[in-house]
N, C-alpha and C positions, 0 to 999 in steps of 0.2 A: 487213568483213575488214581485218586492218592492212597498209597499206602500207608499201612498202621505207623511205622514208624516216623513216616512226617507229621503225620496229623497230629500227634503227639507233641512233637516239636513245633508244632502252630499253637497247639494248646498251650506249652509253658510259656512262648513268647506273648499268647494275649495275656498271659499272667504277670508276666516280666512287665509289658508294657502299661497297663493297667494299674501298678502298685506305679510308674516312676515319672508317667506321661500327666501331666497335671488342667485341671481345670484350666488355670491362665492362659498356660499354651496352648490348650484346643482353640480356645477362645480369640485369639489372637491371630491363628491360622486361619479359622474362618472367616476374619474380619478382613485378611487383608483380600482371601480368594475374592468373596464378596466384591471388595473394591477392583478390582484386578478383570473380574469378569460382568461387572454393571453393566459395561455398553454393547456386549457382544450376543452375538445368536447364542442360544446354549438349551442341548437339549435336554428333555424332560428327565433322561436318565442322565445327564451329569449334574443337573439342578438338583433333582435327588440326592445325587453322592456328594455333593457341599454341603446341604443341608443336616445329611447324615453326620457329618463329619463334624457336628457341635452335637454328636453324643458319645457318651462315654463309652458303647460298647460298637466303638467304628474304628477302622485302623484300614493302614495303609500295606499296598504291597507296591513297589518302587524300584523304575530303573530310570536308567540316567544315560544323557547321550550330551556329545558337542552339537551345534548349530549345524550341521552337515550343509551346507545348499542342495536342494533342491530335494532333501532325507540324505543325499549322500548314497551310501553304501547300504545292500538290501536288510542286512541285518540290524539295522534301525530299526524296518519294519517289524522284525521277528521278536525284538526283543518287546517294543511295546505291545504288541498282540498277546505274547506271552504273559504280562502282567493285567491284560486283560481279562484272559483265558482261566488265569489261575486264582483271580479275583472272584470270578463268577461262582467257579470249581467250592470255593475255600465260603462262597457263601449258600450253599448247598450243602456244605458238609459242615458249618458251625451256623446252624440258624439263628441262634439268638445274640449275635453278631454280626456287624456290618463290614464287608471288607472294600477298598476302594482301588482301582489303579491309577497309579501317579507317573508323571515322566519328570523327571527333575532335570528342567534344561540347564547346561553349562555355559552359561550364559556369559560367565566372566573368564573362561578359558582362553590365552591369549594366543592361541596356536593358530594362525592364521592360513597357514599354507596347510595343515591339514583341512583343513573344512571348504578348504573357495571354490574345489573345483570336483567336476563329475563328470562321467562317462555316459552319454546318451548314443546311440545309435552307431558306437562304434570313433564316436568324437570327442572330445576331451573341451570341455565349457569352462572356463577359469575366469574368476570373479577377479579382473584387475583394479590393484589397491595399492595405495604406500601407509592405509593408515597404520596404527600402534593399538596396542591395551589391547582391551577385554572386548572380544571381536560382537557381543552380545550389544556395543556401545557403537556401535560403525555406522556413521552416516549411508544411507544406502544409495545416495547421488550418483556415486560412479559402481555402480549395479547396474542400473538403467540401462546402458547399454545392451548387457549378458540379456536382462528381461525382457529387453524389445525384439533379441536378437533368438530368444528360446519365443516368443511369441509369434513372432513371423514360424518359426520350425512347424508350428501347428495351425498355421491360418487356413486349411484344407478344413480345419476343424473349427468355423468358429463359432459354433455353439456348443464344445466342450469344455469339462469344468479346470482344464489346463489353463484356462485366459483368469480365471476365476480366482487359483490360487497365485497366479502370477501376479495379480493385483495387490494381493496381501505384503507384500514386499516393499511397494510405494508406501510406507511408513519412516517418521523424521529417523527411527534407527532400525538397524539389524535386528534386533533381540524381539523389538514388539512385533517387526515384522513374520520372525519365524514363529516365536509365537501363537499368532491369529493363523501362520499355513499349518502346524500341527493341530490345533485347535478344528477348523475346517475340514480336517481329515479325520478325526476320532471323538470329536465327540458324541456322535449318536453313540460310542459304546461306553460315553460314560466317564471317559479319561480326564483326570485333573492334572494341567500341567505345573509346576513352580517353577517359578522364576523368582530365588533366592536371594539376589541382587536387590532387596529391599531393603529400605530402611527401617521397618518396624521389626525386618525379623531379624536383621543384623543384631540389631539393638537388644533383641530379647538371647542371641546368643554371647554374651556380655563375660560371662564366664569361662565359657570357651576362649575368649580371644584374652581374655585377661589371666589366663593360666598359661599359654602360647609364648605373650610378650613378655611374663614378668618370674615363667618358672623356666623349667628345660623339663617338667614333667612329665607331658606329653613326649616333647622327642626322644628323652632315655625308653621311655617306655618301648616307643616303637624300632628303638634300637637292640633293646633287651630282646623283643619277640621275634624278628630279622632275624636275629644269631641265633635263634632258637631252630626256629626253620630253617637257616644256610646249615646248620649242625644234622638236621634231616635229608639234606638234601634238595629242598624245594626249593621253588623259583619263587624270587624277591622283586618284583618289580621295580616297587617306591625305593625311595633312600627321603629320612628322616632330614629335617634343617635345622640348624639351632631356633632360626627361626622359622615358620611354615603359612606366614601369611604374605600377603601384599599391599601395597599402598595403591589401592585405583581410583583412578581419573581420566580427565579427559587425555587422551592419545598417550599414556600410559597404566601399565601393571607394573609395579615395581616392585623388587621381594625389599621386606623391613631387616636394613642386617644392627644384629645388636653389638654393635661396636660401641657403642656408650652406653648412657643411661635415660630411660625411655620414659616419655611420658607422654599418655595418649588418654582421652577423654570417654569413654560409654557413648557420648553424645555425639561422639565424631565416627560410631562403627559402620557406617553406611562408607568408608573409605575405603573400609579393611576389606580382603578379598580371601579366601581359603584356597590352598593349594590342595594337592592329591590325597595329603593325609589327615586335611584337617575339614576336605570336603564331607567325607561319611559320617563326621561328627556334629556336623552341624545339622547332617542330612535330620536324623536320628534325633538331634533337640527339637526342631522346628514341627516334625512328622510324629504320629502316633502310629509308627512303621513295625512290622513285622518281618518283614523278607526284602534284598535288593536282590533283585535280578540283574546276573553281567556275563560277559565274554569270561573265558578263560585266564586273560590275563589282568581281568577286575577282581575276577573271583580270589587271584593268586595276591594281589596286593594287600583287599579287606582283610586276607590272613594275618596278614601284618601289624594289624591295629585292636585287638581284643583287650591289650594291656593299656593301652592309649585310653579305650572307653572305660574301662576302671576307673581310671585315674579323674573319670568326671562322673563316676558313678551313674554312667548310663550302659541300660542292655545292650548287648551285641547282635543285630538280626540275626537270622538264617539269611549266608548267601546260597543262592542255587544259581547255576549254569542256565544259563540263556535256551532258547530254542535257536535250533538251526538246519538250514537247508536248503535245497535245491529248485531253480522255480523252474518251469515250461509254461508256455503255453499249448492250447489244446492241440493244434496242428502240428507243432512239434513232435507231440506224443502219440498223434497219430503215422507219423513219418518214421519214427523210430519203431513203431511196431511194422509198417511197409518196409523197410528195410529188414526184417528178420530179430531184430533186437530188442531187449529188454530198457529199462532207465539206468539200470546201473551198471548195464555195459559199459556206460561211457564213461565212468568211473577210471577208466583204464586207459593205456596211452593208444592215441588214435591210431596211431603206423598198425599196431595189432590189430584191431576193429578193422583197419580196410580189410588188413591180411584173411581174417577170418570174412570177414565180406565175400570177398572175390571169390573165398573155396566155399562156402554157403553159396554163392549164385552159380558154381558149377563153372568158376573160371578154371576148368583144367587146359592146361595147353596142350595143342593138335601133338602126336607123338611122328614129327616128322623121319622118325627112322628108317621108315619105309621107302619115304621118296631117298632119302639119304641114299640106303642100301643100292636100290633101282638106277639112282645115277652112279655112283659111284662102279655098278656094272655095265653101265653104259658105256662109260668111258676107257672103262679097261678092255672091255670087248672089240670095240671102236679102231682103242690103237693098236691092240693087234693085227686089224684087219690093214689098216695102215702100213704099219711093220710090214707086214711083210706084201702087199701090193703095190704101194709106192713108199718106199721109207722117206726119199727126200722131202716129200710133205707132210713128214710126222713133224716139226718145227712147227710149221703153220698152223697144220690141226690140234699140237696142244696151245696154244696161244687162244686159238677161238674157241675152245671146252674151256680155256682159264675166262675168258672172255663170260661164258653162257653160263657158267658155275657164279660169276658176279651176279649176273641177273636174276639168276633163279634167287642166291641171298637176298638181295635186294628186293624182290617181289615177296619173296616170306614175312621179311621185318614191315614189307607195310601192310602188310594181311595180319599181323600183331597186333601190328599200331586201330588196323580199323575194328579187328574184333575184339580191343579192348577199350575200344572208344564206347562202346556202348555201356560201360560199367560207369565212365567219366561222371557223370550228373548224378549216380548214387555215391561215388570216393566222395564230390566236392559237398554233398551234403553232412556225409558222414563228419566231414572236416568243419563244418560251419555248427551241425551241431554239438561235435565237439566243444569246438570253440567257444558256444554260448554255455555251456555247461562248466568248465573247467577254461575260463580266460587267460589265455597263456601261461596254461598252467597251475593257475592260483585257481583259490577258494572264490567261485563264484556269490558270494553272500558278504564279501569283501572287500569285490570290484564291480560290481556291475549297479545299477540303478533302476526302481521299479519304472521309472518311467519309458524305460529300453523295453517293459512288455506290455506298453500302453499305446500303441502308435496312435491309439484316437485319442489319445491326452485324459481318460477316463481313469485316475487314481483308485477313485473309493470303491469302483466295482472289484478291483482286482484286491483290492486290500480285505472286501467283506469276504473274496474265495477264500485266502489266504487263511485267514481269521477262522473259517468253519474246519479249514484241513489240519488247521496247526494241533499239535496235542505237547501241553505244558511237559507232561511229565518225560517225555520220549527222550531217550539220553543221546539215542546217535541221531543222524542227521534226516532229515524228513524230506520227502518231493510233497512241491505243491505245485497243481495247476491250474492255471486261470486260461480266460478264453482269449 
């Protein structure tokens, strides 16, 4: 539930945004969605929220991701759900207001080796490529392979909607293709996605790029605020450029360096490209936004830039911290309660979790003292009687008690080995589900892919559990599970 002190803070920002967001630019946003989304399926509730979004008391709430393949890492899902979630939340709590969720693909980020590749079933799927630029521009020809090759992975299944979103991909580039797959996966909830890489909305941020190329305004700014927060202590992600744009095209992103004297047209800004710092300002012209939703270290950079948005006389959203957490499926969760355990046992390192295993199932070891005691009287008894009835064969007869003392060890340790085999299939689970919870260690929500708890290739079911479990507001980490 939202507290007083946010809802407040939603309040001044429909205020902020309201005095600074202008007719032209609504108008303009809608026009391009419109065109953007003419030929596609689109449901009744996202039809809606376009529609909504040519009036003046409708605003956005927005996070932002790279092109992952295939979503990439779980917390893609989390954060769009989140802005789903809290969309809804924010239009229950300001009714005479429309709020919308948006995802703002990064369309033009040239980071390639972050995004090609994902983790399915334990496998590692990597989109081979030598192209260049803005990965949103990539011919998707030599994809085909990975997509034929993730297609056969599920032909057990093939009347699942996995063959369905794989199809989305056969498009002449990357960007339209991911696109049409996030599109397919969220729209019944309504989700508008942007793809900023436009030419009309390049062009209406004209002042933005033209205070970039021809001031240093922008980047003192965000150099002034950096040294304000290093003076505090806090973490600095970005680093400011003299200059902060790109020149893009085909099989290049090139940053613009002002080594001379520049001269660049309004009519040519469909070239221009925004880097990290000049991305949330563009976000923010284009959007009639109220909040970004991010990771931690999103959250920590938009600190960075509050003096930057002054400097073009636009508001600053509320950022808040993303949702996040842990997924299971249902048999998992049923497994971890047959084992004796809670979910957030496994929070902790496995070696422990056996440890306390074995002594929860009553693995006490036999107190062989006894036999111990009993031979080791045996023996001394024995060579007494030796001693003194035949001594010349006390030699012999200690050889053969060294001899029977090997056996009986020997026959002990594999009386270990068998009465602790029967624990074997609960340690190797404890360890496998370890392992899907905490992937070597790391942050499951940053390595793993939903589609590793889909093996019948059915995304949207898992995405609708997810969706009902998630709670926007919850600060530490949340379990969800689907079936």
């Amino acid at each position: 539930m939202m507290n007083v002190q946010l809802s407040a803070q939603f309040k001044q920002q429909i205020a902020l945004k309201k005095q600074s967001y202008t007719a032209a630019q609504r108008e303009l946003l809608t026009k391009v969605l419109d065109e953007k989304y003419k030929d596609l399926s689109v449901s009744e509730k996202l039809k809606s929220n376009i529609n909504c979004l040519k009036e003046a008391n409708t605003f956005t709430i927005t996070t932002g991701h790279q092109l992952c393949f295939m979503t990439g890492p779980l917390y893609f899902i989390y954060k769009i759900l989140h802005v789903i979630k809290l969309s809804e939340d924010l239009n229950n709590n300001f009714p005479n207001e429309h709020f919308v969720p948006v995802y703002w693909m990064a369309s033009e980020d040239h980071d390639f080796e972050e995004i090609r590749s994902f983790l399915l079933f334990g496998q590692k799927w990597t989109w081979e490529s030598s192209q260049k630029g803005a990965v949103g521009q990539f011919d998707t020809n030599d994809l085909k392979p990975l997509l034929q090759a993730l297609a056969e992975k599920f032909q057990n299944q093939a009347e699942s909607e996995i063959h369905r979103l794989i199809e989305k991909f056969k498009t002449p580039n990357y960007g339209l293709g991911f696109f049409e797959f996030v599109h397919e996966l969220f729209s019944v909830y309504g989700l508008v996605i942007i793809d900023a890489d436009n030419t009309q909305l390049k062009e209406s941020a004209w002042p933005i790029w033209e205070k970039d190329l021809y001031t240093n305004d922008i980047h003192n700014a965000v150099i002034d605020q950096t040294q304000a927060l290093k003076d505090q202590g806090l973490n600095t992600p970005i680093e400011s450029k003299e200059s902060n744009l790109f020149l893009i095209g085909e099989q290049k992103r090139e940053r613009i360096e002002k080594t001379g004297p520049i001269e660049f047209e309004k009519g040519h800004s469909f070239q221009l490209s925004p880097n990290v710092v000049l991305r949330p300002l563009y976000q923010e012209w284009i959007l009639p936004n109220l909040a970004y939703i991010g990771g931690p270290s999103e959250i920590a950079y938009w600190q960075q830039l509050p003096l930057a948005f002054e400097t073009l006389a636009l508001p600053f959203p509320l950022t808040l911290k993303r949702a996040g957490g842990i997924l299971l499926q249902e048999k998992e969760v049923e497994l971890i309660q047959q084992l004796g355990f809670e979910m957030q046992d496994f929070l902790s390192d496995k070696a422990a979790l056996k440890e306390r295993y074995l002594k929860q199932a009553g693995d006490q070891e036999p107190n062989y003292g006894q036999l111990d005691d009993f031979w080791s009287g045996y023996k001394s008894f024995f060579l007494n009687i030796v001693t003194e009835e035949l001594p010349q064969e006390k030699r012999m007869i200690e050889a053969e008690l060294t001899r029977i003392q090997k056996q009986k060890e020997a026959l002990e340790d594999r009386f270990e080995k068998m009465r602790k085999a029967k624990f074997d299939k609960a340690l190797k689970q404890i360890e496998q589900l370890s392992e899907k919870i905490q992937p070597k260690g790391q942050l499951q929500e940053r390595t793993s892919n939903l589609l590793s708890f889909c093996p019948d290739g059915a995304l949207s079911g898992r995405i609708a559990s997810i969706y009902e479990q998630l709670d926007p507001y919850k600060q530490e980490k949340q379990w969800f599970v689907v079936s």
